[in-house]
Every structure is written in structure tokens, then in C-alpha cells.
N, C-alpha and C positions, 0 to 999 in steps of 0.2 A: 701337263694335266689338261682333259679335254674339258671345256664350258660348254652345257649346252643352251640354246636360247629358242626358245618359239618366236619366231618370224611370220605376221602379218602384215603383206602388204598387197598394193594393186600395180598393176602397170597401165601405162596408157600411151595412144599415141596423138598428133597433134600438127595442123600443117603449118603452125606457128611455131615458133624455136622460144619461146620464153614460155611462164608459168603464171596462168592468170593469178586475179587478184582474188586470196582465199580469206580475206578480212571482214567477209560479211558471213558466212559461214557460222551456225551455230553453235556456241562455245570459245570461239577462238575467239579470244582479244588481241594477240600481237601477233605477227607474220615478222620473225627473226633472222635477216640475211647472216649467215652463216658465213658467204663467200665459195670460193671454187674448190675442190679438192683433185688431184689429180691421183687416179687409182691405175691399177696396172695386176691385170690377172694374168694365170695362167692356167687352165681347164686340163686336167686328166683322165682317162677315161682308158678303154680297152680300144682293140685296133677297129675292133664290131663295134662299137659303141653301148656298151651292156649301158652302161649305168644310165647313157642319155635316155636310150628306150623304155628305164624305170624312172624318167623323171628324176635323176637324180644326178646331181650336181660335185666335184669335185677340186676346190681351186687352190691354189698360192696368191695371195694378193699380198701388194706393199701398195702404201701409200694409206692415206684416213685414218681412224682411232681405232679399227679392230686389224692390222696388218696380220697375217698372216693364215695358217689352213684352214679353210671354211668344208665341212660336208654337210649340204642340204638333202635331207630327206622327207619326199614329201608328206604332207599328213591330212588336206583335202586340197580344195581349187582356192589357191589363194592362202595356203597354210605349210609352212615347211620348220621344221626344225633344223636349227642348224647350227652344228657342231664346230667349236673354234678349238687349234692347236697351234700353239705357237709355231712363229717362222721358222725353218727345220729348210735344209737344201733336198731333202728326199721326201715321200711321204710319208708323215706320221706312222707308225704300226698300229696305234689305238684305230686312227681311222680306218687304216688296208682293211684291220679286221673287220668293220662295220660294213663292207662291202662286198668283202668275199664271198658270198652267196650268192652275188653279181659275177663279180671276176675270176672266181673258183682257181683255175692254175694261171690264168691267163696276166699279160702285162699292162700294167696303168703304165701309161704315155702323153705327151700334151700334147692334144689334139686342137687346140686352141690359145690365141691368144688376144683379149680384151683391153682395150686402152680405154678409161672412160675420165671425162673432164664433167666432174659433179658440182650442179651447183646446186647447195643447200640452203632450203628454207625451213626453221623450226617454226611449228605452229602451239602457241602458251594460248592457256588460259586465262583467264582475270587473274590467279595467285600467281602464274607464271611456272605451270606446273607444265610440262610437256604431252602435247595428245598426239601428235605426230610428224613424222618428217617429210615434207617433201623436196623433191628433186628431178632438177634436166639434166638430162644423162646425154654427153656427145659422144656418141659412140664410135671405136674403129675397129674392127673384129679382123687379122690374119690366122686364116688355116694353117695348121702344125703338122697337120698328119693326116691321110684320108681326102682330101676334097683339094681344091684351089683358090687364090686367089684372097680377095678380102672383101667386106664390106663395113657402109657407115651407114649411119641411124642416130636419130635425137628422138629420145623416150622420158614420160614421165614417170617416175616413179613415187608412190607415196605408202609411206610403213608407218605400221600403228608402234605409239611408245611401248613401252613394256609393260604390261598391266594394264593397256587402255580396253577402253568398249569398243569391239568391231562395227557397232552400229555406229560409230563418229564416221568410219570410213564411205557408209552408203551416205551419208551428209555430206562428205567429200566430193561422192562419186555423182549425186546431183547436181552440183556447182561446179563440176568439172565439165560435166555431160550438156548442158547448159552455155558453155563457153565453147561448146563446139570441140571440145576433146573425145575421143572417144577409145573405149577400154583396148589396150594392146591385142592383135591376134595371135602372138606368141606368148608362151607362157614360162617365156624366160630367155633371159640375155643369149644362153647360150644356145637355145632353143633356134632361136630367130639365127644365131652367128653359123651354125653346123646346116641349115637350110638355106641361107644365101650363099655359102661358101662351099656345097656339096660340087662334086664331079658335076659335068654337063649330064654323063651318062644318069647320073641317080634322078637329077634333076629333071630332065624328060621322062623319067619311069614313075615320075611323082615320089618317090621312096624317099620318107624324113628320118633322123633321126631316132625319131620317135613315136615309132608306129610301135612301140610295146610289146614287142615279140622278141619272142628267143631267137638266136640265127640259125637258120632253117625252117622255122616254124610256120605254116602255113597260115594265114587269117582263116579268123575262127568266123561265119556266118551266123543266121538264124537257124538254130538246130531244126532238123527235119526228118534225121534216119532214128533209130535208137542208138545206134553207135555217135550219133552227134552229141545226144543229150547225155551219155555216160561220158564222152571226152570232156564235154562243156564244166562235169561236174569235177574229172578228175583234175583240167588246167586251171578250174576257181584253186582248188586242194593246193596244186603244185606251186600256183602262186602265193596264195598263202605260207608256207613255209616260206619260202624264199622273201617274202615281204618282212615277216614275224621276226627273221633271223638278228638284223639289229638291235631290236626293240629286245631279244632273248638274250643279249649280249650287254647290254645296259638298264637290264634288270628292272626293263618297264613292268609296270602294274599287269598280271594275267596272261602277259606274252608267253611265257613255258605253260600255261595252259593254252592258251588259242592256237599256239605251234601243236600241240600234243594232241588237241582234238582234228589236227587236218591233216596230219600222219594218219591218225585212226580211220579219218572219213577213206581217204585213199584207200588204205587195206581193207578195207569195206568195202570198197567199190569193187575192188579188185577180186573180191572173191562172191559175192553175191550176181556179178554179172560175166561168171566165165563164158558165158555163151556170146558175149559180144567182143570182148577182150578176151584174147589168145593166153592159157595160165600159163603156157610153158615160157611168155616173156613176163609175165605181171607175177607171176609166184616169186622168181627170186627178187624183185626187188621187193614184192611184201615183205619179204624176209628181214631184207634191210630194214624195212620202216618198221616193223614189231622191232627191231633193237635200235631204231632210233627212239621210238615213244618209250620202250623200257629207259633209254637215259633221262629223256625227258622227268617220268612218269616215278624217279626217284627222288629228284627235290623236290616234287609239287607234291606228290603222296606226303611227306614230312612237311609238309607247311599245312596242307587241308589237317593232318594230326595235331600238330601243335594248337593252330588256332580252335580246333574243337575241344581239347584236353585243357588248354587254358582257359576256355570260357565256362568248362563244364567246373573248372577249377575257382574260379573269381565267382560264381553262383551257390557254391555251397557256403554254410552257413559258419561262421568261424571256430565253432565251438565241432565241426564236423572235420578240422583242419588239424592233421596232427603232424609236427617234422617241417622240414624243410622242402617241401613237395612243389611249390615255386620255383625256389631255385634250380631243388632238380630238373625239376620240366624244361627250366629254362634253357640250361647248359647245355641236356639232351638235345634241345631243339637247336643251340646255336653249331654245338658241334658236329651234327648232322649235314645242318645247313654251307657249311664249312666247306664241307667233304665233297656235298654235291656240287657244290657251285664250279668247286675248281675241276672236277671233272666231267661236267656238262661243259664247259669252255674248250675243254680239251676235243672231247668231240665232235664240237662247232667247227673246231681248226684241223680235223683230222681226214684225212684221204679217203676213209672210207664214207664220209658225211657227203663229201666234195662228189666222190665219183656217184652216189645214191641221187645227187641233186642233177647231174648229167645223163642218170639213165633214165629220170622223168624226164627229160628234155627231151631226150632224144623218141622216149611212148610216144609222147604229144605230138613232135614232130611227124613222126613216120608210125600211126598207133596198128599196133598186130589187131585188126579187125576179124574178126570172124563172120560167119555165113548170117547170122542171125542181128549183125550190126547193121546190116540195110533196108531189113524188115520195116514195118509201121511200129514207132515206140512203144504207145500207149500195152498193144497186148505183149511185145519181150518186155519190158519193164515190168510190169503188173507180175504176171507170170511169176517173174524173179521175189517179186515184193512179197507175196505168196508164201512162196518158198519157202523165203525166212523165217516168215512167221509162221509159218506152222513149226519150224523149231525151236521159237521161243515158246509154242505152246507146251510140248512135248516137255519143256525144260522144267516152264510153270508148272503143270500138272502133278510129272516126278515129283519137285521141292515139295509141294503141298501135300504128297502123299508123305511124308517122311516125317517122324518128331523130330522135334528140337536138338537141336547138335551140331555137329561135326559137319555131318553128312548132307542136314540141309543147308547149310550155309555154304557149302561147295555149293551143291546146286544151282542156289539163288543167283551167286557168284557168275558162272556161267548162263543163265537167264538172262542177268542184264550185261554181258556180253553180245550175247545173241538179240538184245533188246535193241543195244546202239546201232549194232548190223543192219536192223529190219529199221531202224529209224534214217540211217543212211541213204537206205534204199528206197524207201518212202518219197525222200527229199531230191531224191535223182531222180526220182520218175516223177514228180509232183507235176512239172513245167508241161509235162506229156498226158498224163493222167487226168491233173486237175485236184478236184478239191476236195475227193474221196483220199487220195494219197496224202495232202496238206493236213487232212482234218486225223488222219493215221498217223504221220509222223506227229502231231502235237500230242494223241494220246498216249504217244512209245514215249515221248519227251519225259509226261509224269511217270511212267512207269517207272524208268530209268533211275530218274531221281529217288523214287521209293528207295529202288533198290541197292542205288548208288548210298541214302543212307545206312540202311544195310549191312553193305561191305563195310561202309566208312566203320560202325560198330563195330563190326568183327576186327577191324586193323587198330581199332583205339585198344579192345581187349589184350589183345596180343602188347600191344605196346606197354599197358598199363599193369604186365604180368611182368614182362621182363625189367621193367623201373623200378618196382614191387621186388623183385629180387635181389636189386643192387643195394636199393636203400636198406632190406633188410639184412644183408651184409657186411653194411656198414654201420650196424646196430641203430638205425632211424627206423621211427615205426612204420611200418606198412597199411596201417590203420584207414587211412584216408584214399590209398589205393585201389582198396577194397571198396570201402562208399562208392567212389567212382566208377567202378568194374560193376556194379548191381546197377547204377546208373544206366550204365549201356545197356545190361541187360534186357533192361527196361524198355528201351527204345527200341532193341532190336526185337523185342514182342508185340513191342505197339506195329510195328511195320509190317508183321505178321501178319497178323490180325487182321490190319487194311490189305495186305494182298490181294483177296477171292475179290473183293468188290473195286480193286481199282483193273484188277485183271479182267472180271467184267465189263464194265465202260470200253476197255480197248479192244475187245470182243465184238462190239459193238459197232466199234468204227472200219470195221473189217470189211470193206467194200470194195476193195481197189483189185 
């Protein structure tokens, strides 16, 4: 079973081999020798180095109090999360998975191997509470695979306790800085070990392991053409997914939304600016990514229901409460949730996911440009931005002409489809345009939301029809159902209503 832990720490280097004296340092009352530990990693990785290029870390360690599989994944500068599975002779599979959107079919191999002689000092407080650890790390780093040779190094390293304030750290980092220590240039053991032990050849081409790029993928400049600032937009998107992947796999907070919205932004991109991008390559993978966000877009539709159906549930009055209409909700909601979970995993681990995240690679790398990608951005952008909105106007206008129903809720439906589009495209062009575009996509943002309430209505009705059915089949009243379903009603008339005048406002900002 995997642990995960938040790891805050700094590294440092020092033309002294020992560890000043951190006793005067504020808060600290004791500096605690520990003594020496002897550690002994082993670093895997792909034969390219995918994971090193994301910053991302994979070992076997023996020796010290947490022996065994560590995956660090970063989370800012100075911030990693990092996943412990016990000692195993292969890699973990909970971990493979965590990385596969890294390594896709490709093989983890040890590419490194870490000898380090730690000496530790605990730093207590006056109760003798722990704020952090520090340590001189002697290092001896032999290449496994890819590069030659070996190197040494003595680094300091200091990691905040668990639950401490990162601000004790910059207290640290003054009294370090101060003693003539100064902060590491590498941003990690393995960082520095894959750099001083590269081939001669990489070494004179300057090439680290960690220049963050896919293999083949060209560096990305300061956009210039319009085809730049639509790449620039689609390799944020591409990354994003591939970052998200973990986090949607261990069931972080909003991850299957934030993946779900950079699927969308792509097929947005993709189709609002065929005249820059080639559709006969960008169409079939849109294809893909509409049935990637549809798997997405089934757990998270049933979680945004549930939490509005429960809330709209726990606000009515109790005497408006008839049956067992918690319960039901609730089991609905968990055995929904069930369903989907286990097969969104499935198609995290599935070939057709794997090969969808290879054929963005390979856009980016080598992207089907068209005639109008070398153009000046600001007018094919604009142009484009345009475009769309004049579809979403078309879209607004129909719905508004239309009574209450069926028919306008399709509409609207489609509206704020066409609304994210033109807000996508807004935010592609913005960097190009400027602040006619920024001040456009913020107006399409509330639209969106209007309308996203909206739909949200119309999928609560639907929902609160067919639960309405079940209970009344199983002789529970339907009573409080009802309540509910005029509820929505309700809301979805008030949203109405504010239509004409929020659709105004974004009329307004119509300058780009």
C-alpha cells in the first residue's frame, strides 16, 4: 500500500564539508546529532529520460527509516510529493501507473546509481517538537545506463518536519547564506548525478537531462508567427494532461476536472483555428479527445449532480422531506461513482489513451502548419476569435427566440458549447491581441457559467425524474422530488431571465 508524503525541503552547497552551527537560529533550541546513515539508491527512468525531463524522480532505496520505493513528483520549486511503496525487487505497479503518461509503452531501467553517507542533525524546539532536518550528504553517483563514468559531491540538505511553516525554512536559509553556504544549482541529487555523468558528446551539446521536452520536440521560443501562439497554447493543453494524469489516478481534489477542461481547450483549439493547423491531422485526434473528455466528463457530471441535489436536499425545510430521499441520493450517487471510477482507470491504462498522448507529441513535435501560421497573429487570431462568436451569437439569439422547453434548453446547451470555444480562442489569441481579447474571454467566462448553471438544471431534472421513479416503485413517496424538480425550475427561469442582459455586457466587450 502506497504512503503519500509532502516533502519540503532546500538543498545547498558549501566549500566546507561540515554543517554550520544552526543553534542560534530562531525557534531552535537543540541541534540533535543523529549520527551517520548510509543510504544506497537506485534511479529508474526510460532509456530517453522522460521522467528526469518532468522532474520527476523514481528510486529503490535501502538503508535509513523509510527503505524502500520512493516516487517524487513535483508540485512547485522546492515542493515534491512523494510516494513510498515498500521494498519489492521490481517496480511497484501502483507506482508504473503513476508514471505511465511519462513512459507510455516504453521501459523503466536504472539509470543511476546513488551511494550517500548522511549525516543527520534534528533541529527541536524548546518542547522538543521537531521543525526540521538537516544533513551532509557525501555523495558518490555511478551511471547505469545512457552516459559514463561517475561522480562525487557533498551537499547540504535541509527538509521541513511534517506540518511545519515553510517560513522556518527562509530563517534557515538566512543563517545558511550568512555562513557562506549558498543554495544548490541543481535541483536534485539526481539532477546534478545524470549532468555530470552524461556522455562527453551530450556534454559539449550542453543537452541535460532536463530540458523538459518530449524526445524530438523542438524548444519552444518567444512566440512570433500565429502558428507559434496556437502551438504555445496547444503544448500548455498537452502538458497539462500528461501532468494531471497522476493526480487523476489518486483521486486529487478537481484533477478529472482540470484534465477535462485541457482535453476541451485542445479541441478547441483545434477546430477554431483550422487555418493555422492542418484538420486532416488535428480532426482525428479531436476525435480522440471528445471520447477522452466524454470518459472524463461521466464521473465528474455525477459528482457536480450529487453535490447540487444534496445541497438543494439538506436546505429544504424538514416538514418539505418526505421518504428516504438521502439515502437514496446517496447510494445513487455512490454507486454511480463506483462505476465510473473503475472505468476511468481503465482508460488511463488503455492503448487507445497511450497512443492519443503520442499523437500530441508527435503535433508538437513536427505540427502540420498551414499557410496562414506564419502570418502576423494578432489579425489570423482575431479573425478566428470572430468567427466563433458570431456562433455563439446565432446560437443566443435562436434560444431567446424560443419558449420554455425542450427545444430551448437544447439551444442554450449548444450556446455554451460554442461559448467555451470562443472563450478558448479568446485566451489563444490574448498573448497576441492583448487586452481586448483578455477582457473577451473574462466576459465568455460568466457567460459560460450562466449557462453552465443552465445545463447543470436541466441534468439535475432529468436526474430527479428518473430517482422519482424508482422510489415511487418501490412505494416511497415521491413527494419531496417534486419540491425539488420546481426548485430547478426555478433556477433555470431565473437564468433566463439574466440571459438578454449578460449576453449584452459580452456584446460589449466584442472588440477583438
Amino acid at each position: 500500500m502506497a504512503v503519500t508524503k509532502r516533502e519540503i525541503e532546500r538543498k545547498y552547497e558549501s566549500d566546507d564539508s561540515g554543517l554550520p552551527d544552526l543553534t542560534g537560529v530562531a525557534g531552535v533550541a537543540t541541534v540533535l546529532d543523529r549520527g551517520v546513515t548510509e543510504l544506497d539508491a537506485t534511479y529508474y527512468d526510460t532509456s530517453d529520460l522522460r521522467l528526469a525531463a518532468a522532474s520527476i524522480t523514481l528510486r529503490r532505496r535501502t538503508g535509513g527509516s523509510d527503505a524502500g520505493w520512493h516516487l517524487k513528483l513535483p508540485v512547485e520549486t522546492g515542493v515534491r510529493d512523494e510516494i513510498r511503496s515498500p521494498l519489492s525487487d521490481t517496480v511497484p505497479e501502483e507506482l508504473g501507473r503513476l508514471v505511465r503518461s511519462r513512459v507510455r509503452e516504453g521501459q523503466l531501467v536504472p539509470v543511476v546509481r546513488l551511494r550517500s553517507s548522511r549525516d543527520v542533525r534534528e533541529l527541536v524546539d524548546g518542547k522538543g517538537r521537531l521543525l526540521a532536518e538537516a544533513s551532509v550528504d557525501a555523495v558518490r553517483a555511478d551511471r547505469l545506463f545512457g552516459g559514463e563514468g561517475g561522480a562525487q559531491w557533498t551537499e547540504i540538505e535541509v527538509e521541513l518536519a511534517d506540518g511545519g511553516d515553510p517560513a522556518f525554512l527562509d530563517k534557515l536559509d538566512k543563517r545558511l547564506r550568512k555562513t557562506g553556504v549558498r543554495p544548490s544549482t541543481s535541483p536534485s541529487k539526481l539532477a546534478r548525478a545524470l549532468t555530470e555523468t552524461a556522455s562527453k558528446k551530450k556534454r559539449a551539446k550542453g543537452k541535460t537531462a532536463e530540458d523538459g521536452k518530449t524526445a524530438g520536440e523542438k524548444p519552444a521560443g518567444a512566440p512570433v508567427t500565429a502558428g507559434d501562439h496556437v502551438l504555445a497554447y496547444v503544448r500548455a493543453q498537452r502538458d497539462a494532461i500528461v501532468a494531471l494524469d497522476p493526480a487523476v489516478r489518486q483521486e486529487t481534489e478537481d484533477s478529472v476536472h482540470d484534465m477535462r477542461v485541457a482535453t476541451r481547450r485542445l479541441r478547441s483549439t483545434f477546430r477554431s483555428f483550422r487555418k493555422v493547423l492542418d484538420p486532416a491531422v488535428t480532426d482525428p485526434i479531436a476525435a480522440e479527445l471528445k471520447w477522452l473528455a466524454g470518459e472524463l466528463g461521466a464521473g465528474r457530471d455525477q459528482e457536480v449532480l450529487d453535490e447540487r441535489l444534496t445541497a438543494d436536499l439538506d436546505d429544504l425545510p424538514h416538514t418539505l422531506v418526505s421518504g428516504p430521499v438521502g439515502a437514496r441520493l446517496r447510494a445513487w450517487a455512490e454507486a454511480e461513482a463506483r462505476g465510473s471510477r473503475h472505468r476511468l482507470l481503465g482508460v488511463l491504462d488503455s492503448p487507445r489513451y497511450l497512443t492519443l498522448l503520442d499523437d500530441l507529441d508527435a503535433l508538437v513535435a513536427d505540427p502540420p502548419l498551414l499557410k496562414a501560421a506564419a502570418r502576423k497573429p494578432a489579425k489570423v487570431l482575431a479573425k478566428a476569435v470572430r468567427k466563433d462568436f458570431a456562433k455563439v451569437s446565432a446560437l443566443i439569439g435562436q434560444a431567446l427566440e424560443q419558449p420554455a422547453g425542450h427545444t430551448r434548453d437544447v439551444s442554450l446547451h449548444e450556446a455554451r458549447k460554442k461559448t467555451k470555444r470562443t472563450r478558448y480562442a479568446a485566451e489563444t489569441a490574448a498573448p497576441a491581441v492583448g487586452g481586448a481579447a483578455k477582457a473577451l474571454a473574462k466576459s465568455l467566462k460568466s457567460l459560460q457559467s450562466l449557462l453552465g448553471d443552465h445545463q447543470d438544471s436541466v441534468m439535475a431534472r432529468q436526474t430527479l425524474r428518473e430517482l422519482s421513479a424508482v422510489a415511487h416503485a418501490a412505494g416511497e413517496s415521491a413527494f419531496t422530488y417534486g419540491v425539488l424538480y420546481g426548485r430547478e425550475e426555478g433556477r433555470a427561469r431565473m437564468v433566463e431571465e439574466a440571459l438578454p442582459d449578460v449576453w449584452e455586457r459580452t456584446c460589449e466587450q466584442m472588440e477583438v
